[in-house]
N, C-alpha and C positions, 0 to 999 in steps of 0.2 A: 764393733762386734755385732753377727745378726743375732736377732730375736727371734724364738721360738714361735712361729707365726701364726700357731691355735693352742688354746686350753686342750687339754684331754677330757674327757667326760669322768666323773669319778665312779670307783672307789680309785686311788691312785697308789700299786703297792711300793713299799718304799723298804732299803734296806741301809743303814748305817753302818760303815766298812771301817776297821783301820787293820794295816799288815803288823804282827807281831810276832817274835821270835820265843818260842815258848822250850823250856827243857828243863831234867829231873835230876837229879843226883843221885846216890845209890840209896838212901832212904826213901826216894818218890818224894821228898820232898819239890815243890814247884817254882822255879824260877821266870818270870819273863820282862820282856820289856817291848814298849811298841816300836814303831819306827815309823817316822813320817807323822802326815797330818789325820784324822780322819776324812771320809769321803762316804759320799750316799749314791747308790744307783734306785731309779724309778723305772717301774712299770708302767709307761703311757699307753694308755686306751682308748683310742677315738671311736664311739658307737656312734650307729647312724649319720653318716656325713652325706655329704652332696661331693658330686666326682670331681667338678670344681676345684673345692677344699682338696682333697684327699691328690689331685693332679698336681695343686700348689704344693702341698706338702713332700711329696714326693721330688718335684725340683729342687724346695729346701735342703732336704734327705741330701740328694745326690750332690750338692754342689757342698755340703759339710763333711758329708763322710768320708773317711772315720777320721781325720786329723784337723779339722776346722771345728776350734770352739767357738758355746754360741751362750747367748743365754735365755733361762724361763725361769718365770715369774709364776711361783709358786703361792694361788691367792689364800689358802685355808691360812700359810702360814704369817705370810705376808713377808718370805723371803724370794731374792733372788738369788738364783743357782747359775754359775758358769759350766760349761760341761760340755760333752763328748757323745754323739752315736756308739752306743759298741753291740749293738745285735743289726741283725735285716729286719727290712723292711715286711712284715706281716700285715697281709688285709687279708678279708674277706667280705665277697660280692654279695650282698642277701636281695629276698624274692623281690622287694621293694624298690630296687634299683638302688637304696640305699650302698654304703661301705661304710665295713668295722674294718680299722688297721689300729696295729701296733708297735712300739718300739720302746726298743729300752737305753737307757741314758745316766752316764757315772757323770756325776758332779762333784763341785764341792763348792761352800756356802760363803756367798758373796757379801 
């Protein structure tokens, strides 16, 4: 399986998912139950890259999306995540010649 082939720069925003069926009876009393496993989607942010990088990345991008899992190594936690492209591909070019791109990415923990 490929490896996520740059860290993001941080903050890294991150969102813990799971699908649940929620419903009330005629008091609003509240019933639910989940379904499936939970799953997380991250907000990746690469500031300041070289075009390089941000060219590699873009191959990577293109050659997984959106149905080729991959995985990244997630160091604050010291987990690894399997997972999925599911947004496009955002950059932006700055005065420096620098590039900030972004993506975002539903995993689930390895």
């Amino acid at each position: 399986m490929p490896t996520l082939p740059y860290q993001p720069s941080y903050v890294i925003s991150g969102r813990q998912l799971q699908n649940a069926v929620v419903d009330y009876s005629d008091d609003r009393t509240r019933f639910g139950r989940t379904k499936a496993g939970r799953y997380f989607e991250y907000d990746l942010e690469f500031k300041n890259r070289q075009l390089d990088e941000f060219q590699a990345f873009q191959t990577f991008y293109n050659q997984n999306f959106p149905a080729t899992a991959f995985d990244w190594f997630e160091p604050y936690q010291n987990v690894t995540h399997t997972g999925y492209f599911i947004s496009a591909l955002e950059y932006q070019i700055n005065f420096d010649n620098s590039i900030d791109y972004k993506v975002r990415i539903q995993t689930t923990t390895t």
